[in-house]
Backbone as a chain_set.jsonl record, in Angstrom:
{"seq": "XXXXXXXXXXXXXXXXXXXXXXXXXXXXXXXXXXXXXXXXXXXXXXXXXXXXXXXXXXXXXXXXXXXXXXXXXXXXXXXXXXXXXXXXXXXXXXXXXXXXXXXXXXXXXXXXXXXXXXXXXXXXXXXXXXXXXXXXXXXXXXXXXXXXX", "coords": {"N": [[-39.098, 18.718, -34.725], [-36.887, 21.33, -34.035], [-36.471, 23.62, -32.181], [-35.91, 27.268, -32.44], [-32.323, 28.894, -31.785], [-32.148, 31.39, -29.269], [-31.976, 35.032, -29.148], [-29.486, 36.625, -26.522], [-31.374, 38.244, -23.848], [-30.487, 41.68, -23.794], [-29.884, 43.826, -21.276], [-31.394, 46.91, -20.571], [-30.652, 49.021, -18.85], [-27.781, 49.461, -16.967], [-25.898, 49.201, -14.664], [-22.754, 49.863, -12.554], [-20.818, 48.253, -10.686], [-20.311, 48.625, -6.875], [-17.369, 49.707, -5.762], [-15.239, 47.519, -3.507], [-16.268, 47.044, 0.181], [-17.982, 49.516, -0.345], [-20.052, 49.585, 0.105], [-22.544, 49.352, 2.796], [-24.831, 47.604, 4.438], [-25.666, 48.357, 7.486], [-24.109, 50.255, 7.96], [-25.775, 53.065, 8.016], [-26.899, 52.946, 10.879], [-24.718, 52.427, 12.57], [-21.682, 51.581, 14.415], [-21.426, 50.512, 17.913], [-19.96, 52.289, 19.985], [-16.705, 50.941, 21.995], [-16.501, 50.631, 25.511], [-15.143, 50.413, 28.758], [-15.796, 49.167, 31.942], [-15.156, 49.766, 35.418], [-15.128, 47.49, 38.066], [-16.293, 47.056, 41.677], [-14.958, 44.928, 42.846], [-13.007, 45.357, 41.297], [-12.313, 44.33, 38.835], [-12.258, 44.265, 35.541], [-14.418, 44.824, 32.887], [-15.459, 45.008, 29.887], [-16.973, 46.116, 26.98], [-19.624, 47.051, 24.424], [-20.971, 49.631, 24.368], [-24.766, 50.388, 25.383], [-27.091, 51.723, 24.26], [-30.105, 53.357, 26.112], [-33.043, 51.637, 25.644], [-35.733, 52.711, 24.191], [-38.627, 54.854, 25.343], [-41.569, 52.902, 26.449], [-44.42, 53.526, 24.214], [-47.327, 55.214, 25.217], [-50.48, 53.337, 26.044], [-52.861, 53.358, 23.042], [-56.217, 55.255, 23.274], [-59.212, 53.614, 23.244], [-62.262, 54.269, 22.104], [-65.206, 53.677, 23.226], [-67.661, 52.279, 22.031], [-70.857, 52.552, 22.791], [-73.218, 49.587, 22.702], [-76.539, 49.41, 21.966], [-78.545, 48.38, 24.633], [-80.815, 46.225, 24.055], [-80.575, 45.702, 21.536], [-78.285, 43.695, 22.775], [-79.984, 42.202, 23.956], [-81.271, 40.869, 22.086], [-79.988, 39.772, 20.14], [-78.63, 37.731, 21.914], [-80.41, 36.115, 22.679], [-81.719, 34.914, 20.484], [-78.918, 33.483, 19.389], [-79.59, 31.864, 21.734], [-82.195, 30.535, 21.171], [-80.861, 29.203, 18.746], [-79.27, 27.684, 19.328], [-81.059, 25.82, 21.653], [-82.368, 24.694, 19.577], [-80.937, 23.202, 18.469], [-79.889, 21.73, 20.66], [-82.204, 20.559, 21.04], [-82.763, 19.17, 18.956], [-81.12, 16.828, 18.754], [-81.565, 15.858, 21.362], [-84.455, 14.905, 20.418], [-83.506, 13.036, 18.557], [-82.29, 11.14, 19.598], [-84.0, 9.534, 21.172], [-85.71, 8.764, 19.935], [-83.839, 6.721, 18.877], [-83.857, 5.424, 20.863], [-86.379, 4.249, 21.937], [-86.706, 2.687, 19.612], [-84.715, 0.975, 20.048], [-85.622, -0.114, 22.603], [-88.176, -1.139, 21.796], [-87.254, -3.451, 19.591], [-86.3, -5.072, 21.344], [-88.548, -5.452, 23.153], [-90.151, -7.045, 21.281], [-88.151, -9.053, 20.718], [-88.506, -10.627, 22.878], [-90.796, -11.323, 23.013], [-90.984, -12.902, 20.889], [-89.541, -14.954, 21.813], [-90.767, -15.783, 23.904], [-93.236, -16.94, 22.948], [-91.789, -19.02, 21.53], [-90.736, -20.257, 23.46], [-92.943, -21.628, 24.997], [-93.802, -23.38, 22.884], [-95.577, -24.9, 20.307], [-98.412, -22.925, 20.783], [-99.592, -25.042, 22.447], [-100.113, -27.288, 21.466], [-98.999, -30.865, 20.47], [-98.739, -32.196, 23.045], [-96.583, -32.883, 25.741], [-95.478, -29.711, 25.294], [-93.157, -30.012, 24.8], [-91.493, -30.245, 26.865], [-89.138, -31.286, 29.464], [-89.008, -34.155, 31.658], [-86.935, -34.602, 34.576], [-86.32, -37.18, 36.933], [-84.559, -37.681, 40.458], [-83.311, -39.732, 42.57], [-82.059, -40.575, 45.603], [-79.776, -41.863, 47.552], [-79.847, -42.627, 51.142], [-78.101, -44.128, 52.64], [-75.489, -44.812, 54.234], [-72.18, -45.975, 53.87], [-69.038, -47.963, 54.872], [-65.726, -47.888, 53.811], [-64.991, -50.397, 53.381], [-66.929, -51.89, 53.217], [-68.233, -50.652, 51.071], [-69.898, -51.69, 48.442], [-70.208, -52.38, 44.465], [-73.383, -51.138, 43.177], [-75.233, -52.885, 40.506]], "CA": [[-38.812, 20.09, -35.056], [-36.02, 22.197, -33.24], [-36.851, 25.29, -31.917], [-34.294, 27.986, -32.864], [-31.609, 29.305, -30.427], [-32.805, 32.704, -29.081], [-30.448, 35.446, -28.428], [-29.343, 36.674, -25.472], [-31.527, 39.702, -23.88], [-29.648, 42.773, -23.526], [-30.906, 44.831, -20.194], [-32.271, 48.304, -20.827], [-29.877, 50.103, -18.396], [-26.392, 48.723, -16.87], [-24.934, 49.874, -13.237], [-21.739, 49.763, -12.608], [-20.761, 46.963, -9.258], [-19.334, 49.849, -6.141], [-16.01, 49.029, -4.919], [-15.296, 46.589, -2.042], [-16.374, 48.285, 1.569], [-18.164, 51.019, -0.008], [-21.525, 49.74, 0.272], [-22.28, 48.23, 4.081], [-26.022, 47.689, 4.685], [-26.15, 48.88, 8.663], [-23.197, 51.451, 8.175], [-26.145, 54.303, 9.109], [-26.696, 52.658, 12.343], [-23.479, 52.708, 13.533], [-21.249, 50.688, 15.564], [-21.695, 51.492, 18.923], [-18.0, 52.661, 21.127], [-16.458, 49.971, 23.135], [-16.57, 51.105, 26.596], [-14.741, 49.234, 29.379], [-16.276, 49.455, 33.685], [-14.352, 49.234, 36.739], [-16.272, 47.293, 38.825], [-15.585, 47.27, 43.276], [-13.646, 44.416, 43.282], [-11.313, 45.238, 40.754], [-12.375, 43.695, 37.947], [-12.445, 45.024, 34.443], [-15.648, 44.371, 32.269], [-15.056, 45.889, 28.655], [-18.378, 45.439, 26.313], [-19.938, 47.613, 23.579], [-21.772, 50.774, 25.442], [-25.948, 50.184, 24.59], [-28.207, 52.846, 24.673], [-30.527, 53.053, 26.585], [-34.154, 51.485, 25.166], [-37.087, 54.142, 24.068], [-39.882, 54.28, 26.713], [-42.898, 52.952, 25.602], [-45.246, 54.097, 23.419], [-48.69, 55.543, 25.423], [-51.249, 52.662, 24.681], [-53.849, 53.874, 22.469], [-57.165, 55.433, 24.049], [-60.056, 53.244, 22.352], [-63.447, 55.377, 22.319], [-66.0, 52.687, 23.53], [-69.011, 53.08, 21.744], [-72.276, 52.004, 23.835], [-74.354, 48.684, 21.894], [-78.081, 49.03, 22.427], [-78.927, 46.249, 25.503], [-81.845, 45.961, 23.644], [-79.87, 44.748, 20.661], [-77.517, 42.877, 22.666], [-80.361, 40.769, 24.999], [-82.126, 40.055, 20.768], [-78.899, 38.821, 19.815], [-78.249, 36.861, 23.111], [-81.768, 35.212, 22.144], [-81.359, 34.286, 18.951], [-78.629, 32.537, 20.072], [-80.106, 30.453, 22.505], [-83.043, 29.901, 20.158], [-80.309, 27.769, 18.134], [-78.842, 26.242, 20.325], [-81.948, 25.523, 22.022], [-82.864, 23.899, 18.337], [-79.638, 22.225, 17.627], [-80.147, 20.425, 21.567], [-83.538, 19.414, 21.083], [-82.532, 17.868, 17.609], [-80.006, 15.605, 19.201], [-82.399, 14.698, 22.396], [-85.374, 13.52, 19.755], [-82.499, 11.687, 18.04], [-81.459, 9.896, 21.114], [-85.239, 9.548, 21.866], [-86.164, 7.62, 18.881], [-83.321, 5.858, 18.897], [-83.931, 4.844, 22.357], [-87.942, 4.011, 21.381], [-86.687, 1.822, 18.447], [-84.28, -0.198, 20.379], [-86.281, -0.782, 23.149], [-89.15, -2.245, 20.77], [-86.503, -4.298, 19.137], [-85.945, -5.702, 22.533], [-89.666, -6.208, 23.642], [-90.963, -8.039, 20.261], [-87.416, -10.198, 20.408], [-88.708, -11.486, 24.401], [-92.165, -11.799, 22.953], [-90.701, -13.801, 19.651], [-88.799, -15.834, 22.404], [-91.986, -16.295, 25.191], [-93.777, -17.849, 22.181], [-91.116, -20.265, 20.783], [-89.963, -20.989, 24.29], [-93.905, -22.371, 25.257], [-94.025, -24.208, 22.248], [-96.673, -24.665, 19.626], [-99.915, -22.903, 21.473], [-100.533, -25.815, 23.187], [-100.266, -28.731, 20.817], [-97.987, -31.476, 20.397], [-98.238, -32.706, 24.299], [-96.269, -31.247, 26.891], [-94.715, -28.46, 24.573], [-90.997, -29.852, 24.327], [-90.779, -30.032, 28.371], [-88.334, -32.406, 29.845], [-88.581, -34.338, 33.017], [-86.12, -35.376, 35.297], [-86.62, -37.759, 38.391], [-83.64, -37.992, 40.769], [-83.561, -40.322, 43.278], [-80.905, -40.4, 46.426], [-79.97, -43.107, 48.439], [-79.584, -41.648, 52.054], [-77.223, -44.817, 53.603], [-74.36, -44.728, 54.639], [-71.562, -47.39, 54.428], [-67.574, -47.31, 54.828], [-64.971, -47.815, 52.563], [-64.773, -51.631, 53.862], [-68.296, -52.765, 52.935], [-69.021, -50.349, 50.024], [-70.376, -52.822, 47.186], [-71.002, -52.004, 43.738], [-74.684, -52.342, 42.386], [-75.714, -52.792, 39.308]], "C": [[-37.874, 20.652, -33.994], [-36.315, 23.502, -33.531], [-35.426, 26.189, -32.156], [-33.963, 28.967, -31.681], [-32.505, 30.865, -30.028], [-31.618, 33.677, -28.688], [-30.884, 35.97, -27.206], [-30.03, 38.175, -24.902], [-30.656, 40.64, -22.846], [-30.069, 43.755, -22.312], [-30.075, 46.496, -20.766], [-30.901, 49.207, -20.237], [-28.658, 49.018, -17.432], [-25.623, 49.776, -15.6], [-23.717, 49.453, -13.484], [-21.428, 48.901, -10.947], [-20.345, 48.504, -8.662], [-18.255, 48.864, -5.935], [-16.316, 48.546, -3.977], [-15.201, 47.642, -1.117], [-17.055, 49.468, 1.032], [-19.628, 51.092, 0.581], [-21.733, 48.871, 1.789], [-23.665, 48.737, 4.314], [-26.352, 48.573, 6.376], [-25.027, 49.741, 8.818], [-24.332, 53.009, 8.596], [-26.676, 53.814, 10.466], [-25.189, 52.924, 13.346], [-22.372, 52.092, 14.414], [-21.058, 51.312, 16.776], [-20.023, 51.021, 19.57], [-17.949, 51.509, 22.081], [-16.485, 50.509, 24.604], [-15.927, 49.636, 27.75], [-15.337, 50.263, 30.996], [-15.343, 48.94, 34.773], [-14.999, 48.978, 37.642], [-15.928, 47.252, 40.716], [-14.773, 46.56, 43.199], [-12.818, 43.842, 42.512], [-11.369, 45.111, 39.305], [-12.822, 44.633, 36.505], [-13.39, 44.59, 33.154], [-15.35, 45.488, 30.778], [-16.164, 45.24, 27.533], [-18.293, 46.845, 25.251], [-21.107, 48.583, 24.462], [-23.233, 50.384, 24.507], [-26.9, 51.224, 25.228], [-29.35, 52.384, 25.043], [-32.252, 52.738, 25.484], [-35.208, 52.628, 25.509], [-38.137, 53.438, 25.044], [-40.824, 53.649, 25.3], [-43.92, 53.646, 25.793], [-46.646, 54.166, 24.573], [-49.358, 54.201, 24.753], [-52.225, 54.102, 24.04], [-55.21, 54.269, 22.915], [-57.99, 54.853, 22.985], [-61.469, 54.17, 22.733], [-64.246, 53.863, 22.155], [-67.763, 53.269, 22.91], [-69.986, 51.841, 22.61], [-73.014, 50.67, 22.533], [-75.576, 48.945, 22.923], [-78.16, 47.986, 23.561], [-79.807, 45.846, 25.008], [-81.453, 45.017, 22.55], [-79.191, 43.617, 20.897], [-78.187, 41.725, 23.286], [-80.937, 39.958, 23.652], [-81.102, 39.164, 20.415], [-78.335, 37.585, 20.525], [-79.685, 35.189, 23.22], [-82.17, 34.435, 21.266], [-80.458, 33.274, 19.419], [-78.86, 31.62, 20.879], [-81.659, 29.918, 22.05], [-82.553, 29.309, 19.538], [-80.013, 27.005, 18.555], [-79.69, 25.444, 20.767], [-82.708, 24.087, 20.943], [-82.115, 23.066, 18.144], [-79.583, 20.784, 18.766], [-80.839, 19.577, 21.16], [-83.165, 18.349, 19.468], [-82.193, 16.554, 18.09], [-80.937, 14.606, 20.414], [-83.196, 13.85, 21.59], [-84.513, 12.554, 19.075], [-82.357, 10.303, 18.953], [-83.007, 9.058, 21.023], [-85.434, 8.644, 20.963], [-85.402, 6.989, 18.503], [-83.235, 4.535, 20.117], [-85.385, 3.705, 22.403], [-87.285, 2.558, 20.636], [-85.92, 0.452, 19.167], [-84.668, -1.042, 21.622], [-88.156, -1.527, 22.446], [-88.548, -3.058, 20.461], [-86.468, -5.289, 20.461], [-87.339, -6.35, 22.893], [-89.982, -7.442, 22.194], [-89.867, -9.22, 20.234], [-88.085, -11.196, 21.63], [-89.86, -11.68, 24.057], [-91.705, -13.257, 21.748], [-90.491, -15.655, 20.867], [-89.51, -16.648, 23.508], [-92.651, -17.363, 24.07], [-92.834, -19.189, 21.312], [-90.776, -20.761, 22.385], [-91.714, -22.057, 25.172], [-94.61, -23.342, 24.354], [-94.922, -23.533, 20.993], [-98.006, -24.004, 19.936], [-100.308, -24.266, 21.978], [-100.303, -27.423, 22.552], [-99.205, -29.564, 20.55], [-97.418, -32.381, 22.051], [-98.221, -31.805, 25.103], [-95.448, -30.032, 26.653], [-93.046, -28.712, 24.651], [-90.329, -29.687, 25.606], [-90.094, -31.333, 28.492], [-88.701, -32.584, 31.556], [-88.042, -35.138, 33.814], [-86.572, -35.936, 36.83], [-85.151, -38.011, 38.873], [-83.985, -38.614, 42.338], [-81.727, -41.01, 44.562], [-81.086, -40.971, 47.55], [-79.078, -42.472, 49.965], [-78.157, -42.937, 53.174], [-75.74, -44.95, 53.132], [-73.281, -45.396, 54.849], [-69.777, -46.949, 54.343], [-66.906, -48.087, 53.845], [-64.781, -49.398, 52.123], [-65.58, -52.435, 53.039], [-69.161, -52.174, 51.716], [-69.166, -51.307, 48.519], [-70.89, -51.852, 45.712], [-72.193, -52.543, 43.134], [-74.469, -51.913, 40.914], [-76.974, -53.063, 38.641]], "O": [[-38.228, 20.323, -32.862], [-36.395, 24.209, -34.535], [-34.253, 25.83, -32.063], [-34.713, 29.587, -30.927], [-33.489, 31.212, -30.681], [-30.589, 33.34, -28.102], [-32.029, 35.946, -26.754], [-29.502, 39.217, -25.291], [-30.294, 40.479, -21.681], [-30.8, 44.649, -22.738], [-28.976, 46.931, -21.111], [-30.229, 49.93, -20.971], [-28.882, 47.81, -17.347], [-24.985, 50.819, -15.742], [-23.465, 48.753, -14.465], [-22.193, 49.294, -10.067], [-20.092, 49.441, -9.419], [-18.259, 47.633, -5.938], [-17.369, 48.8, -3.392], [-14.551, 48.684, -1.201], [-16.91, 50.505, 1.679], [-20.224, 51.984, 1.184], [-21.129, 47.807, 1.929], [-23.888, 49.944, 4.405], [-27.273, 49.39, 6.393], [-24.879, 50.077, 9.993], [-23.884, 53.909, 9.307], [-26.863, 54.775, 11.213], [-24.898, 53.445, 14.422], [-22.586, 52.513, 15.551], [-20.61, 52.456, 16.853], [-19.321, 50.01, 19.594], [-18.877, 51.152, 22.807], [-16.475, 51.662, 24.173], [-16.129, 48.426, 27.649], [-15.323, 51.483, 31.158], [-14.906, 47.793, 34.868], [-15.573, 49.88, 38.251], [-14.758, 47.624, 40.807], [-13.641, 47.006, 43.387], [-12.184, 42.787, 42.538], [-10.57, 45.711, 38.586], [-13.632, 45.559, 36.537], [-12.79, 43.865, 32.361], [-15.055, 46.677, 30.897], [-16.184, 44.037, 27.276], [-17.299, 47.568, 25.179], [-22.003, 48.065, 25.129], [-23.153, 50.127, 23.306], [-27.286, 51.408, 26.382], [-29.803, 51.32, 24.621], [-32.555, 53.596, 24.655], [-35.462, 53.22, 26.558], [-38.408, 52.286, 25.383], [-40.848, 53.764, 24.075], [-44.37, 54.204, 26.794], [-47.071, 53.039, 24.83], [-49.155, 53.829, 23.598], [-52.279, 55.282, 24.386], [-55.739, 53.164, 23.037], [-57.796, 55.278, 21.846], [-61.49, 54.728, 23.83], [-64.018, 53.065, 21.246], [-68.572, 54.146, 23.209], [-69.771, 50.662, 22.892], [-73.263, 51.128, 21.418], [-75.638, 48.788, 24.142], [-77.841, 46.815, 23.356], [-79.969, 44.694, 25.41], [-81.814, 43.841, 22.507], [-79.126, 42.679, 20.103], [-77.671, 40.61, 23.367], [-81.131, 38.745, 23.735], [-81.266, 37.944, 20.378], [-77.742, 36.654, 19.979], [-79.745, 34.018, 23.595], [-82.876, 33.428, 21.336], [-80.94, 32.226, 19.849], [-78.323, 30.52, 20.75], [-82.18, 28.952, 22.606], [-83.291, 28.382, 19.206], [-80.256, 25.807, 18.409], [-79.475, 24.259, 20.512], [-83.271, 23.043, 21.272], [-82.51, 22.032, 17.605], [-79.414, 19.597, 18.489], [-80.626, 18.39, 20.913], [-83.344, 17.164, 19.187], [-82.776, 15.485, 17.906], [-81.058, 13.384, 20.497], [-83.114, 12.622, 21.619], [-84.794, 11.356, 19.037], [-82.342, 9.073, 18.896], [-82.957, 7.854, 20.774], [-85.275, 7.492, 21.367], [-85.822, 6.313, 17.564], [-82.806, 3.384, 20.194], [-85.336, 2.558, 22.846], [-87.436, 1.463, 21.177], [-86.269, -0.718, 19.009], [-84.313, -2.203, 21.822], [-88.938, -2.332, 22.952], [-89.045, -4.063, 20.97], [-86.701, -6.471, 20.209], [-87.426, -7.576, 22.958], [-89.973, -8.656, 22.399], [-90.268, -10.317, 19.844], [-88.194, -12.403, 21.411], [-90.373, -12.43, 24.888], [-92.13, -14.403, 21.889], [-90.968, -16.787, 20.784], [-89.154, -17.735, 23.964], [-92.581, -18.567, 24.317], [-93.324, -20.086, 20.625], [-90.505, -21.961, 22.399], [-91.495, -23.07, 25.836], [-95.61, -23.989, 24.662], [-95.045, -22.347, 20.686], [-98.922, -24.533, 19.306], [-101.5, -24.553, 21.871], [-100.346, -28.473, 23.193], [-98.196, -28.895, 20.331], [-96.344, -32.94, 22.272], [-98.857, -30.788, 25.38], [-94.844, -29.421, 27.534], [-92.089, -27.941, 24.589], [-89.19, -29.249, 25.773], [-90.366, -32.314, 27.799], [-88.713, -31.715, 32.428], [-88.445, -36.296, 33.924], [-87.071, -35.224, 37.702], [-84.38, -38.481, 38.037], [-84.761, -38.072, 43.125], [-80.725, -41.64, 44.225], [-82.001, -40.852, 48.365], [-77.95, -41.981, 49.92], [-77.52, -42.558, 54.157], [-75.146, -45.123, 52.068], [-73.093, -45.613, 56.046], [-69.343, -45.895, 53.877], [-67.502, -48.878, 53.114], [-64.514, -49.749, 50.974], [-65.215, -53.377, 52.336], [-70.223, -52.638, 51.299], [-68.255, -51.375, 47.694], [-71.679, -50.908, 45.756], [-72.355, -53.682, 42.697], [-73.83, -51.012, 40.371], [-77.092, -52.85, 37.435]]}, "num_chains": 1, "name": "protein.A"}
């Protein structure tokens, strides 16, 4: 389907353009007078004269109104009643995380006392090894050393 052309809308009311130069956005400001200074030694400085900047403005007097201390030590309390809550959360966190992994730790060195002494008892000498070493204390030189066998 083709949509059909549309015409063109006509506006309501119709200015007329101004002539070139008539309209100049900062024409009520003004351009400010060139001004040229003779300065001591001699020299001729020629700028745009600038008025001088408005003082400033008075601040503002604020009217301090008084808070209750009564209100402000409840409020100061409250506050450190959460906080107070939000610490301790985090310490028992730690705390029973701390608990858990030192259990993990004791029952692994208990797992490990009982596999490392064997069966309770049975089977001999529980899976011990023993070595005899035996060290021959003489002394001979490079001349007369013999190998045994």
């Amino acid at each position: 389907m083709i949509p059909e052309q549309q015409q063109a809308a006509v506006p309501a009311v119709v200015y007329s353009a101004p002539a070139a130069g008539a309209v100049v956005p900062y024409a009520a400001a003004g351009v400010p007078a060139v001004q040229s200074v003779l300065l001591p030694d001699g020299r001729v400085v020629t700028g745009y004269a600038m008025a001088a900047a408005p003082d400033a403005p008075a601040p503002a007097v604020v009217e301090r109104r008084g808070i209750d201390p009564t209100a402000q030590k409840m409020a100061a309390g409250g506050v450190l009643a959460v906080g107070l809550g939000v610490g301790g959360s985090f310490l028992l966190d730690a705390l029973a995380a701390a608990e858990t992994g030192l259990g993990l730790l004791l029952g692994c060195m208990v797992v490990g006392g009982v596999l490392a002494r064997g069966r309770g008892g049975r089977g001999g000498g529980g899976g011990s090894i023993r070595v005899d070493v035996q060290v021959n204390p003489t002394i001979t030189t490079a001349a007369t050393a013999k190998v045994q066998r």
